[in-house]
N, C-alpha and C positions, 0 to 999 in steps of 0.2 A: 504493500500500500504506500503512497505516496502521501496521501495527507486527504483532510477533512475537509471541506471546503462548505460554507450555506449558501443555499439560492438564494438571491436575493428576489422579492418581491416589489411591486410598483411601489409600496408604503417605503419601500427601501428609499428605491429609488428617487423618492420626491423627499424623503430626509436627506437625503447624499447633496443632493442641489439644493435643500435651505441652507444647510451647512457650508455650502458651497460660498449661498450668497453671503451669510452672515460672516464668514472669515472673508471676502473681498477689500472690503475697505479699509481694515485694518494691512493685510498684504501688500496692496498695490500703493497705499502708502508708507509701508518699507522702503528705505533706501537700495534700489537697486544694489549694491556693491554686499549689502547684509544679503539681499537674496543668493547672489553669486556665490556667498561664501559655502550658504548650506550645500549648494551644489557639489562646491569644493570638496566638503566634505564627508558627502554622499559617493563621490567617485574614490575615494579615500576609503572608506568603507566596503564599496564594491571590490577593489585589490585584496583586501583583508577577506572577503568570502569569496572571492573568485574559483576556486578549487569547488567550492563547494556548490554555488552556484551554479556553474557550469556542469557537474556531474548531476543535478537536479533537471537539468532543463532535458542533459540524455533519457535519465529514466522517465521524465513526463512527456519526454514527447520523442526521444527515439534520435535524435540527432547523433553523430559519435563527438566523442566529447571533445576531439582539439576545434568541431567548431562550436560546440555548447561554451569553451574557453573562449574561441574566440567571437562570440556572441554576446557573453559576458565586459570582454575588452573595449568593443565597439562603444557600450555603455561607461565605460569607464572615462575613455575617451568623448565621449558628447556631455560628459558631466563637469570635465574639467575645460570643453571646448565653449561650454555655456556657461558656469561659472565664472569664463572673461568676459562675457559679455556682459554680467553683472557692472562691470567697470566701462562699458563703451558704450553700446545701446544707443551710438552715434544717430543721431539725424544732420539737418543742415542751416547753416545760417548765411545767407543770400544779401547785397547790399541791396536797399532799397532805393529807387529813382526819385525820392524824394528824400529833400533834408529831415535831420532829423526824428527819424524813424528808423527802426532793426525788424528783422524780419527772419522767423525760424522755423523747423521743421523738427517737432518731436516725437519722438516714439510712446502711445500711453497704451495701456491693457484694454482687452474686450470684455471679458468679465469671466463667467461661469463657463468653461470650455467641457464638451463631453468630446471622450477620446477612447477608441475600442481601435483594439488591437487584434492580427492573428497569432495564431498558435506559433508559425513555424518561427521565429525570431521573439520569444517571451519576453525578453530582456532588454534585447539591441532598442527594438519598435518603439514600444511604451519610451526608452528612455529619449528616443528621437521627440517626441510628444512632450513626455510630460516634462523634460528639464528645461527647453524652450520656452512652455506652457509658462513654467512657474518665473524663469528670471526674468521675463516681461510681466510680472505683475498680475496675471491673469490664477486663480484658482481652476480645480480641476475636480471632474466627477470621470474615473476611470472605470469601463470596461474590460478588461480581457478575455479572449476567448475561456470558452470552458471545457477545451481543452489543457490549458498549461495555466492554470486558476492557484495552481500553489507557486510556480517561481513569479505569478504576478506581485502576489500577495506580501513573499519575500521579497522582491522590490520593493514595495511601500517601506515593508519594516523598515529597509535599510535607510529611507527618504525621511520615516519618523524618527528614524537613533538619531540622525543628522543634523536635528533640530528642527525639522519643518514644522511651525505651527498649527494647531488643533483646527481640523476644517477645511484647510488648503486644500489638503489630497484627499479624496474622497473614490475607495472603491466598491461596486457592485460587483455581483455572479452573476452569471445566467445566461439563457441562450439568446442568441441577435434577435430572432424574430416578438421573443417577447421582451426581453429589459434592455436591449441594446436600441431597438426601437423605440420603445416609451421613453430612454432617456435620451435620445436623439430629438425627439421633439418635442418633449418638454417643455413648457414654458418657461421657466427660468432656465433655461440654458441659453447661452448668446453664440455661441458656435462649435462648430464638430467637426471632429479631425476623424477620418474612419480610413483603416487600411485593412482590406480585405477580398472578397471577391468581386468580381465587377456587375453579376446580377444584383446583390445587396445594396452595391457601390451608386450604381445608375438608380435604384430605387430611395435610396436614402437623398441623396441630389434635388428627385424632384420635390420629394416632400418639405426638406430644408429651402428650396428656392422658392415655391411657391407661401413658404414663411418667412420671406427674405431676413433668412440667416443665412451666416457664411459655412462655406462646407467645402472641408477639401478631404479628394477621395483619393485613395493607392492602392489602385485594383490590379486584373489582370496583364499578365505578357504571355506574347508568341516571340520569344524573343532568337537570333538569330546569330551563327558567327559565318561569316564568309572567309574562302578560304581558296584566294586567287596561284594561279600556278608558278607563282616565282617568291612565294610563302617558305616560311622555316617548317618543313613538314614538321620535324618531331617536336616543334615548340605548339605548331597548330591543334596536336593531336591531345599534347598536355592540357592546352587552352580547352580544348572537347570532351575531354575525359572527365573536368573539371566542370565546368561549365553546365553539362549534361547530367553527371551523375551527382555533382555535391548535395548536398543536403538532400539524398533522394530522388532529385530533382524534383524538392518541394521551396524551392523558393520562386517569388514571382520575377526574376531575373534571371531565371534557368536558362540554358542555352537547350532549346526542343529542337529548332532547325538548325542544318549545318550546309549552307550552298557550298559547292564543292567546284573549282573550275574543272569540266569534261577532261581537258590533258593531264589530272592528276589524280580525277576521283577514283578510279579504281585500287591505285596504291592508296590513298589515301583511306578510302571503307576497308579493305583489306587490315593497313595497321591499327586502324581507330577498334574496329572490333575484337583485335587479337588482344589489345592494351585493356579496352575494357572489360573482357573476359577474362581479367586476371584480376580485379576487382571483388575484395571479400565481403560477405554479408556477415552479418553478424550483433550481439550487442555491441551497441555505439561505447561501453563502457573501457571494452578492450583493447587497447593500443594496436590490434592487428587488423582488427575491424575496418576497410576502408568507408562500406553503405550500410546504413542500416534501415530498417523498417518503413514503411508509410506511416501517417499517423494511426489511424484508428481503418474501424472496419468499411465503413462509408468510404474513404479516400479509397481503398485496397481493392474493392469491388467496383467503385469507378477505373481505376488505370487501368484493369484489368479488363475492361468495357472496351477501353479506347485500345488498347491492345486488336483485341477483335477485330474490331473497324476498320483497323491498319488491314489487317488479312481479308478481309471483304472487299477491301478498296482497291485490292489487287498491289499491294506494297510489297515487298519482296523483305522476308523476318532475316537475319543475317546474327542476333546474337538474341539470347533471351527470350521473353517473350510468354514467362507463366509464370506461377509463383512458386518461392522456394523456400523448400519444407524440410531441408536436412536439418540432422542435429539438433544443437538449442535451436533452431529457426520455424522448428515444426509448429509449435501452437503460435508464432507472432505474424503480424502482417508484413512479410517479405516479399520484393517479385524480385526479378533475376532484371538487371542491367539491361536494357532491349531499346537495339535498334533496328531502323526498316531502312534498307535501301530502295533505290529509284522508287521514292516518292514523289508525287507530280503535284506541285504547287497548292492546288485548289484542292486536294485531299481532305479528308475532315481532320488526320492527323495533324497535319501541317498549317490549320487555319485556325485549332480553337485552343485552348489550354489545356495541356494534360494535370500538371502539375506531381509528377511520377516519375521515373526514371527510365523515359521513353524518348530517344533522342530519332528523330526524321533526318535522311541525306537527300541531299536535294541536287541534282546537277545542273549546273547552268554551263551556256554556251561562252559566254565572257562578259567583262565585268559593270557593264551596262546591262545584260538581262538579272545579272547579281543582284545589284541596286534594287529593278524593279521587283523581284521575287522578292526579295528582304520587307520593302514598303505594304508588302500586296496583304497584309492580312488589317482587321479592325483596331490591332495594339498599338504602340507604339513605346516600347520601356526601353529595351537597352540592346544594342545590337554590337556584333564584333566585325573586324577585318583584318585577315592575318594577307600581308604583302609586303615586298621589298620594293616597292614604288613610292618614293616619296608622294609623286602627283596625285595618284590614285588615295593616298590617304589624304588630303586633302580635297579632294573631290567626296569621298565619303563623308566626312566631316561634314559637309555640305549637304549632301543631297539625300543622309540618311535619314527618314521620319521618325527617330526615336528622340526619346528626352534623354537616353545618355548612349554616346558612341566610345567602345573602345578600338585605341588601334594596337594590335598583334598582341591582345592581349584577351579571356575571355571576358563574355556578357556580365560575372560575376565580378564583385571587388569594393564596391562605393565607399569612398573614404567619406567621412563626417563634415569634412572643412567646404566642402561642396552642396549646392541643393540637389537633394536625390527627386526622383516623379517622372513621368511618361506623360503624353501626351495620345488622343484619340480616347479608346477606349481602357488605357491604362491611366489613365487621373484624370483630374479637375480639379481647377482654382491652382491655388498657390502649392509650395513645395515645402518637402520636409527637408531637416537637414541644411547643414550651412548657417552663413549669417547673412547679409544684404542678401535680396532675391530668393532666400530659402526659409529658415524655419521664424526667422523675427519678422518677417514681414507676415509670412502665416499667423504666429504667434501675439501681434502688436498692431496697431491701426495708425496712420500717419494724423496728427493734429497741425495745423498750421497757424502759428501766432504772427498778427502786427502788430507793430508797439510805437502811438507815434507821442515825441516827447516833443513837441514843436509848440504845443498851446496853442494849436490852431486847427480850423477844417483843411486837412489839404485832401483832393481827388482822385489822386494815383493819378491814370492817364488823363484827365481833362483837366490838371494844372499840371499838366509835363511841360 
């Protein structure tokens, strides 16, 4: 057993957000640099449980544990990246065209923020949300799935040892369709952060818009690497292996498709299969373990679905492709590493989310049909290009529709200092993650002051 957890209830829920409101005013009247500090040392704390943390998030949710460590890390990092921000939280100060008068740009909180998270990142996620959340002065009414409902919970603790004020942080249980909903539209709530799926994602949007509340969404990817024929094969193949199978291929910046150029795809499916059939299943706890499990049984019986599909659609299976029942694997939810060669664009594999450890090869004739195969599906989150073409990676950079491109590197990886998000049917609104453009502009609302000290009417433009 992992631990106890209670449902929360709607009566929860609307405690969670008075608590919410009644510790606002006193928070956001904190001096920013005190907020920073808790942060400080909040991520401070997180190093001190990181071990332990990290081996929580394997057993609740099945990840192996150097990336439950370093899912733990990521958090460590955004507590200490946010906690400078306690001290900057920059806006702007502009000369005005008239004497006498200053003119600025501040940053002040929105208020009551509700913020749900998924399963596969328990710790990184939330902490992308709520450490932003809080150093811009805003309180918080936290969701987590309920799936990974005790390393959420352990997050708090470590936010309340830290010193966080009574009220600030406020969490609820329970499943999206009932309390993640009620507390997404809430009347005391003033905006909502949601990363999840993108049926959810697009349904929570319209409801939040037609309540003009702000709402930013982190849903779905089809996300892609390309892999042009003057590429570092075996660096390509790592970037695939990776890309494809890490976390299951349960993250939503998995690398599912892999365009391949015709003059190398056949070496290239050949090593990429032989590399990932070498690939261990296993508990995530064990150092040898490279994949370990889906989440639950729901997830296991979907890949397992799209699997199918692939074989129906006339997809050619090349490694995997069932579930795997050796050893300790017999009673968990395993499937074996699986990929489909000559897959044809418009596939259902190749157009919708798996979110499994189901990777599509694709061949393209050169690197303009590349580009368009890459764009051609409803996502847009993170795409790769492995080449020795300077041009050509600048031309990608360019013409690729995702909201992050890497080059010769895979779809996976997003550092903190950056805003993370996709664009189409992978988000909306503003971005998590970063500072200017990403998580403070999410997290804060621009105020604009004039100040004129002249002891007079002046008109801006009509006394210019």
């Amino acid at each position: 057993m992992i631990g106890i957890i209670s449902k929360s209830g709607r009566e929860d829920v609307d405690e969670a957000v008075r608590t919410g409101k009644e510790a606002y005013e006193g928070w956001r009247l904190t001096p920013a640099p005190r907020r920073g500090e808790i942060l400080f040392r909040a991520a401070e704390l997180l190093i001190r449980n990181k071990e332990t943390l990290g081996r929580l998030e394997t057993r609740e949710m099945g990840k192996v544990l150097s990336e439950g460590l370093g899912d733990v890390q990521e958090a460590i990092d955004m507590g200490y990246y946010m906690g400078g921000e306690g001290r900057r939280l920059s806006g702007e100060t502009v000369p005005s065209e008239l004497p006498n008068k200053d003119m600025k740009s501040i940053r002040v909180p929105i208020g009551v923020f509700c913020l749900i998270t998924p399963w596969n990142f328990p710790i990184a996620i939330p902490s992308w949300k709520i450490f932003p959340a809080l150093v811009c002065g805003n309180t918080v009414v936290f969701k987590p799935s309920s799936e990974t409902s005790v390393s959420a919970a352990k997050f708090v603790e470590i936010l309340v040892e830290a010193g966080l004020p009574k009220g600030v942080l406020n969490l609820v249980h329970g499943p999206g369709g009932e309390v993640g909903e009620y507390l997404a539209t809430h009347p005391g709530v003033d905006a909502v952060s949601f990363t999840g799926s993108t049926d959810i994602g697009r349904r929570l949007e319209g409801i939040c818009c037609s309540m003009h509340r702000p709402i930013v969404t982190e849903m779905g990817g089809k996300n892609v690497i390309l892999v042009m024929d003057d590429a570092y094969l075996d660096l390509a193949i790592e970037g695939a292996v990776w890309g494809g199978f890490g976390t299951t291929g349960q993250r939503c910046t998995a690398a599912s498709r892999i365009g391949v150029h015709k003059k190398i795809y056949d070496a290239f499916a050949e090593k990429f299969r032989a590399t990932a059939s070498r690939l261990r299943l296993g508990d995530g706890v064990r150092k040898e373990t490279d994949v370990g499990p889906v989440v639950n049984e729901s997830q296991f019986n979907k890949v397992l679905n799209y699997i199918d599909i692939g074989k129906k659609e006339g997809a050619k299976l090349i490694l995997g492709g069932k579930a795997y029942r050796e050893g300790d694997c017999a009673k968990g939810y395993f499937i074996e590493p699986t990929i489909f060669s000559e897959v044809h664009p418009e596939m259902r594999i190749a157009q919708e989310e798996i979110f499994g450890p189901v990777v599509s090869l694709i061949r393209v004739e050169d690197f303009e049909e590349a580009i368009r195969i890459a764009n051609g599906t409803p996502y847009g989150l993170s795409a790769s290009i492995y080449t020795g073409d300077v041009n050509a990676t600048a031309i990608a950079e360019r013409d690729l529709d995702f909201g992050i491109v890497y080059i010769n590197a895979p779809t996976i990886g997003a550092e903190i200092q950056l805003p993370f998000g996709g664009i189409k049917y992978s988000g909306y609104g503003k971005k998590e993650a970063g500072g200017r453009g990403g998580a403070l502009d999410t997290y804060s609302r621009w105020k604009v002051v004039y100040r004129d000290f002249s002891g007079r009417l002046q008109r801006a433009q009509i006394d210019k």
